[in-house]
C-alpha positions as CSV (number, residue, x, y, z in Angstrom):
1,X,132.8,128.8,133.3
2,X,129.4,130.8,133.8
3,X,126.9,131.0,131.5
4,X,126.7,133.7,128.6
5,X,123.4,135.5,128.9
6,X,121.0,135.4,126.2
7,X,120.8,138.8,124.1
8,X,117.1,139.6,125.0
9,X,115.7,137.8,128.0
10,X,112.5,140.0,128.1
11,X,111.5,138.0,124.4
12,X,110.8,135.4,127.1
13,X,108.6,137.0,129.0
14,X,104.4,137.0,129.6
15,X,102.2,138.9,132.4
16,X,100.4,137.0,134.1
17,X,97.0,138.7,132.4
18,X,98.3,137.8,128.9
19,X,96.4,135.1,126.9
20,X,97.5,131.7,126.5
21,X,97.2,132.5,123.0
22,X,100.0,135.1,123.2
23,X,102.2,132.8,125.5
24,X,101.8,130.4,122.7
25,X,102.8,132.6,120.3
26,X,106.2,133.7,122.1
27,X,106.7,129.9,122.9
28,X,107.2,129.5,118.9
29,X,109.0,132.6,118.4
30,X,111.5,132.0,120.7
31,X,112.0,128.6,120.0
32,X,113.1,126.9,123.0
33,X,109.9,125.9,124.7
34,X,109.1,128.0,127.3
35,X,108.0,131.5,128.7
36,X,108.9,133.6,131.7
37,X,105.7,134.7,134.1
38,X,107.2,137.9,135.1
39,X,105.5,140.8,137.3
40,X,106.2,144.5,136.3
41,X,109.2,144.3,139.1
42,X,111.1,141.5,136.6
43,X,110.8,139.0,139.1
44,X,109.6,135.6,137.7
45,X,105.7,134.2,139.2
46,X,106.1,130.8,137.3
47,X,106.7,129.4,133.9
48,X,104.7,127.9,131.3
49,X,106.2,125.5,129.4
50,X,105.1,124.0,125.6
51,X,103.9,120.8,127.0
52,X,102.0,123.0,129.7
53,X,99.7,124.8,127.1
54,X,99.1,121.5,125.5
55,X,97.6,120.0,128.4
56,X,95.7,122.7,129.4
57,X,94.0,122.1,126.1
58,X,93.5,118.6,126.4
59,X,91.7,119.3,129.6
60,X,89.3,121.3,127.7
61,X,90.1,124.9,127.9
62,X,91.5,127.0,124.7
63,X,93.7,129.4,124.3
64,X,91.5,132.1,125.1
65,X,92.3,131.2,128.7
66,X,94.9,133.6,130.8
67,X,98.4,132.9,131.7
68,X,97.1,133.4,135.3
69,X,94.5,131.0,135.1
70,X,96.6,128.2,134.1
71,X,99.4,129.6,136.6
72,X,97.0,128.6,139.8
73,X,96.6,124.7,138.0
74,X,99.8,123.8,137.9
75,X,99.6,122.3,141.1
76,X,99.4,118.5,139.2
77,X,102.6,118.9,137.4
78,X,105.9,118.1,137.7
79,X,106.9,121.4,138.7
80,X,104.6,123.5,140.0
81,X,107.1,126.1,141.4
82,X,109.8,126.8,138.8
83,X,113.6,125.6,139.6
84,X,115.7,128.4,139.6
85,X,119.5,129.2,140.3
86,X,121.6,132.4,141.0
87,X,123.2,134.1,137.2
88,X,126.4,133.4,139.3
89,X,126.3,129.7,139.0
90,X,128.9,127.8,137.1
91,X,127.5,126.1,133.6
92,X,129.0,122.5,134.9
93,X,126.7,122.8,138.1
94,X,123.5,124.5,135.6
95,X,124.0,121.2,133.2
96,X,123.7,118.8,135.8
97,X,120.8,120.2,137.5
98,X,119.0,120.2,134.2
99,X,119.9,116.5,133.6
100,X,119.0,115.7,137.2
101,X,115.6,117.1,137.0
102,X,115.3,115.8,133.0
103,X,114.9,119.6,132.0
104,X,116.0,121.8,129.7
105,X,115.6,125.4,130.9
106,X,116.2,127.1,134.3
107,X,115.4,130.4,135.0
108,X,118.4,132.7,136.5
109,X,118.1,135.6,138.9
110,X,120.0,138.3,140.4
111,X,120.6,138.8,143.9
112,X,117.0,141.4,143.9
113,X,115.1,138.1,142.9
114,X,114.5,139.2,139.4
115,X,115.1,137.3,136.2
116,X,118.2,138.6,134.5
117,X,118.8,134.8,132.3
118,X,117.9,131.6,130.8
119,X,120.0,128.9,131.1
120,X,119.4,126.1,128.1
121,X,120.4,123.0,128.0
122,X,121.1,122.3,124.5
123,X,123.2,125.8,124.2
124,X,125.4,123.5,127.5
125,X,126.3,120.6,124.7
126,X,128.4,121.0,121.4
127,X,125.4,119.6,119.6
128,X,122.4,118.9,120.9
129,X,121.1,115.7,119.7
130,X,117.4,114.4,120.1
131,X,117.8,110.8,121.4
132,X,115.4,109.6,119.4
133,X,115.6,107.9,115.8
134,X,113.0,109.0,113.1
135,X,111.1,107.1,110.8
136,X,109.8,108.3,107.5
137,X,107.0,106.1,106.2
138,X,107.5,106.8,102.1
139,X,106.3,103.2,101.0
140,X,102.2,104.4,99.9
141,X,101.6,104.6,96.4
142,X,99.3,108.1,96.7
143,X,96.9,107.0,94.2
144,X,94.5,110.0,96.0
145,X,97.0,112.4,94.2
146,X,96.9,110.8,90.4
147,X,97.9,111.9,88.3
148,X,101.2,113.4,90.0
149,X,102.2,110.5,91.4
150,X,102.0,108.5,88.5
151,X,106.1,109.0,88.2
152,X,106.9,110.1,91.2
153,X,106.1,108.8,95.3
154,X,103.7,111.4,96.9
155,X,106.8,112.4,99.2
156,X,108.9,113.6,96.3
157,X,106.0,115.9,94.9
158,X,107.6,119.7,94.6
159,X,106.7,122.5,97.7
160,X,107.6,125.3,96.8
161,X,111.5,124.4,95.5
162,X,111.9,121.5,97.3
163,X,110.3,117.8,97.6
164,X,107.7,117.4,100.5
165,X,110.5,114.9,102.1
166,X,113.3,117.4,102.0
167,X,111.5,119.7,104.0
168,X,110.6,116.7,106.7
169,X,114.2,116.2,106.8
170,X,115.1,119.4,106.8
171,X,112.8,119.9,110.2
172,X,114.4,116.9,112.2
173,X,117.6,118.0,111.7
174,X,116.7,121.2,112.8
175,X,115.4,119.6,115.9
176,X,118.7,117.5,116.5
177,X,117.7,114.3,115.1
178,X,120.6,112.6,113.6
179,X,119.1,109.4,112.4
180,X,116.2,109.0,109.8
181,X,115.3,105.5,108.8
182,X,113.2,105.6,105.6
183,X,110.7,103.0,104.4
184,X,110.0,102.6,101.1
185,X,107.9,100.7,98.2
186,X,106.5,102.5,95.9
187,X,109.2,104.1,93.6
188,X,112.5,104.0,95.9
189,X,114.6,105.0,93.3
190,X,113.7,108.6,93.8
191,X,114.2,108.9,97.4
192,X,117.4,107.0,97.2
193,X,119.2,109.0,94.6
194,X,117.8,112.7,96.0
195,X,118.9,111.8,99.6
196,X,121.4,109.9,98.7
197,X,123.0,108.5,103.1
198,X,122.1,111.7,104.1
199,X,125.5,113.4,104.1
200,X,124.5,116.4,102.3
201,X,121.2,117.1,104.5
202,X,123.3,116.7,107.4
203,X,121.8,113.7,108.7
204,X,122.2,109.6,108.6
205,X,119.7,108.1,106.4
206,X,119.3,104.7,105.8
207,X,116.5,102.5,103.6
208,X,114.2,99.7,104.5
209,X,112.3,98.4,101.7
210,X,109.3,96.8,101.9
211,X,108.4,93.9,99.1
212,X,104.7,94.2,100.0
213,X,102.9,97.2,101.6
214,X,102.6,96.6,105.2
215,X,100.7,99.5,106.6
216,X,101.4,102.5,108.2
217,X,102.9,100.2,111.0
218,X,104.5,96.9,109.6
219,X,107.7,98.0,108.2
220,X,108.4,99.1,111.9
221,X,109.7,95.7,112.6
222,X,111.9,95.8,109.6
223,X,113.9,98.0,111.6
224,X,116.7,97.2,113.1
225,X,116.0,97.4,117.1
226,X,117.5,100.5,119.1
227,X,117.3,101.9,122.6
228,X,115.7,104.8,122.3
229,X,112.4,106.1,120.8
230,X,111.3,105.9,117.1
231,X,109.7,109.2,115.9
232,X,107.5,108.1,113.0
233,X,106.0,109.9,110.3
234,X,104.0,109.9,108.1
235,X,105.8,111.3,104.7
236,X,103.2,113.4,103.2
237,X,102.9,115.9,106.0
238,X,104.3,119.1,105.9
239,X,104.0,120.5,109.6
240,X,106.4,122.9,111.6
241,X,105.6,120.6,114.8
242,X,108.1,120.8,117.7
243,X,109.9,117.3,118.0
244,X,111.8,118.8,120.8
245,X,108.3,119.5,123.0
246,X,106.7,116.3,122.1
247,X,109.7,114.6,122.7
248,X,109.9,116.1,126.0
249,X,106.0,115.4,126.5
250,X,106.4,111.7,125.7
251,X,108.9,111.6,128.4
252,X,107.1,113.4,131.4
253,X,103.9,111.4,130.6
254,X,106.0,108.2,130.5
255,X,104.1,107.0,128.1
256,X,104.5,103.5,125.8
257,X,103.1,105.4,122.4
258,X,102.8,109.4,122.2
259,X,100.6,110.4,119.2
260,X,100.3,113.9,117.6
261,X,96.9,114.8,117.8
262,X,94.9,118.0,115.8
263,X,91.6,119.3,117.0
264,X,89.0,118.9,114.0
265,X,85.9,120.5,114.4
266,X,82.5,119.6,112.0
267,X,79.4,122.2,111.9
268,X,76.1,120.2,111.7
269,X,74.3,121.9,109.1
270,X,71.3,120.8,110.9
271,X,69.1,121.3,114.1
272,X,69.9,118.1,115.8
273,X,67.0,116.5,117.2
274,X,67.6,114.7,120.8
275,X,64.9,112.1,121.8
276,X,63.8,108.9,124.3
277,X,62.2,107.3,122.0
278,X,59.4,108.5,119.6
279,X,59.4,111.7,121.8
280,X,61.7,114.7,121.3
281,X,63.7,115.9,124.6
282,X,65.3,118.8,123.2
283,X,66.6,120.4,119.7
284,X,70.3,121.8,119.4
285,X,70.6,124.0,115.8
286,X,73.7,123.2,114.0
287,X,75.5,122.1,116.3
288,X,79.8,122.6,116.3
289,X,81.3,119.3,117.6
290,X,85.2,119.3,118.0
291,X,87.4,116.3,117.9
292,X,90.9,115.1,118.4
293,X,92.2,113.5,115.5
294,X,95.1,111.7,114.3
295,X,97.9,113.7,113.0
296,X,100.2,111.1,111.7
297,X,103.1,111.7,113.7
298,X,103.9,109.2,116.4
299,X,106.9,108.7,119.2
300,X,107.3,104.5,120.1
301,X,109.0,103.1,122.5
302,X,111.5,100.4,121.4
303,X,109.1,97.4,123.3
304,X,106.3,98.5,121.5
305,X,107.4,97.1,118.7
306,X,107.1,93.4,120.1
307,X,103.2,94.1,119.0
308,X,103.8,93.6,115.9
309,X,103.1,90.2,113.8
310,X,106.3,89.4,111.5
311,X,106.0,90.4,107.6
312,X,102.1,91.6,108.0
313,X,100.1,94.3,106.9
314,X,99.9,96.1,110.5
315,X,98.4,99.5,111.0
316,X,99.2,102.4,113.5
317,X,95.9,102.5,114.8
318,X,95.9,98.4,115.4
319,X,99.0,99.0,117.2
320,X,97.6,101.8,119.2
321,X,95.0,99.4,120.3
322,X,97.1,96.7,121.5
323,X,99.3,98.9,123.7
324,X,95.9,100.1,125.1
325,X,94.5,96.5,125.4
326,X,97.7,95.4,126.9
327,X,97.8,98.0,129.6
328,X,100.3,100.2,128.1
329,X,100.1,103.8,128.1
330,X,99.3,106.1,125.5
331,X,99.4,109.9,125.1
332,X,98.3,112.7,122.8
333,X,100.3,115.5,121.9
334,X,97.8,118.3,120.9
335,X,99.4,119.7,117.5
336,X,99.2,123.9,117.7
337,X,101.6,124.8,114.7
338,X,101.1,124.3,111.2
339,X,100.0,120.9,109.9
340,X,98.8,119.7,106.7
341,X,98.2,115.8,105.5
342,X,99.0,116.8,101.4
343,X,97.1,113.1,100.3
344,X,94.6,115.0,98.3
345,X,94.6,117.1,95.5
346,X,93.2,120.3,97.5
347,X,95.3,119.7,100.3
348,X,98.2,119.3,97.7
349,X,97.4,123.0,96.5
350,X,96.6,124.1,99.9
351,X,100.1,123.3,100.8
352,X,101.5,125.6,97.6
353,X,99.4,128.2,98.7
354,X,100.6,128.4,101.9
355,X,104.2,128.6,101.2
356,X,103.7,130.7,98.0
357,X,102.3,133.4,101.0
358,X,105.4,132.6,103.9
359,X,102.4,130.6,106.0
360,X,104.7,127.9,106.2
């Protein structure tokens, strides 16, 4: 059987002159991603992918940068010239290039060399399901956010019309996660009768409680042990974060531990005052500094979890460390969609605000 075409291959595509900025934006509106270079002829000069423009920021460019530029350093990754294949060519032989190559798009052209299709993988499968299982940390007792969590857990607080959980549910099934593990303490009773096994959210959901609070790491090896990743969460983010790309990042950088990183950025309200010394070398005036910080979302692989000491308060930044200090391999996964940490009461309203406008 060949492949159906897509209904509007041109919402994939980018000049070359366009902004990573705009790339970025028709990454996220199209959903599956990745964008098509393509020169005013239709025929395809590269691709830039969602892990591609995360990088590129990592390295310490921004999104101001052009398509181009970031088109002429891709010599470093995986594929630096795009794998393509003829719109003639049968969906059996499109899905097992894709899972040969550990891909999920290839880019189809005509006979003239120009881009007439997309081939996706997960369009290839009945239902594409994330490998991966996903772990909700609920256990915390949000004191930060008292009086409203008084009677309720922070992840049950309202959004809009639904609990800040339901729409972190809601999110990895969209993203073809089928399993969600849920650890709790504070409360349970709430998340257990709303959610229920999961049936209803379309999802598997099952409950590990925890008798003592063990961080925002122990209850990990509660778990029962699986073969694939664990995509952990924290449960009082609301985000629109594509699992899909960062679980295709975590792969490609084969790393041990993939967190989700945000860029924070503090203005010195100061002239900063650089010296040797008693003696002043220079004088920078309120000075921006930007920072990669945690963003609470994590992807662990299975072994990982042999860090952790039984039954003890463990954190995700002391198990961070000990991949490092062991030689394991950690990456960051720059966050560019929505993200908000709702711990604090501004935040909390923040959060309203935003849906209340269609933000999020």
């Amino acid at each position: 059987m060949r492949h159906k075409p897509e209904a509007d291959i041109r919402s994939f595509f980018v000049e070359s002159n366009a902004s990573l900025r705009d790339a970025m934006n028709c990454i996220n509106k199209g959903s599956e991603g990745i964008v098509l270079v393509v020169g005013a002829d239709q025929r395809l000069l590269g691709t830039i992918t969602d892990g591609d423009v995360r990088r590129w920021l990592l390295a310490g460019t921004d999104l101001k940068s052009t398509v181009e530029s970031l088109l002429r350093n891709k010599h470093d990754s995986m594929y630096p010239t795009p794998l393509t294949a003829h719109a003639e060519t049968e969906d059996s032989i499109l899905f097992h290039m894709m899972v040969e190559k550990d891909i999920r798009h290839i880019p189809l052209i005509d006979d003239e060399e120009r881009v007439v299709d997309l081939a996706l993988l997960h369009k290839m499968t009945l239902e594409y399901e994330l490998p991966i299982t996903a772990v909700v940390m609920a256990g915390g007792f949000g004191t930060r956010l008292h009086p409203l969590t008084l009677d309720v857990p922070k992840p049950m607080l309202p959004l809009g019309d639904k609990p800040i959980m339901h729409r972190i549910v809601d999110s990895m099934k969209d993203a073809g996660v089928r399993r969600i593990c849920v650890t709790t303490h504070y409360k349970p009773e709430h998340i257990v009768n709303y959610f229920g096994n999961g049936d209803s959210f379309g999802v598997e959901i099952n409950y590990v409680k925890e008798d003592e609070p063990l961080g925002t790491a122990g209850a990990l090896g509660l778990l029962e042990r699986r073969s694939e990743p664990l995509l952990v969460m924290n449960g009082d983010i609301v985000t629109e974060v594509d699992y899909r790309a960062m679980h295709e990042f975590h792969k490609q950088h084969k790393a041990d531990l993939t967190v989700a990183v945000r860029k924070y950025e503090f203005l010195v309200p100061y002239g900063v005052i650089e010296h040797e010394g008693s003696m002043v070398t220079g004088i920078t005036e309120k000075p921006l500094y930007e920072f990669f910080v945690n963003g609470g979302i994590y992807l662990v692989e299975p072994h990982v979890l042999d860090h952790l000491p039984a039954s003890q308060r463990f954190d995700m930044t002391e198990l961070i460390q000990k991949v490092l200090d062991t030689g394991g391999s950690v990456a960051t996964f720059p966050i560019l969609e929505y993200w908000l940490d709702v711990g604090q009461h501004t935040d909390y309203q923040k959060a309203q605000d935003d849906i209340k406008s269609g933000r999020v």
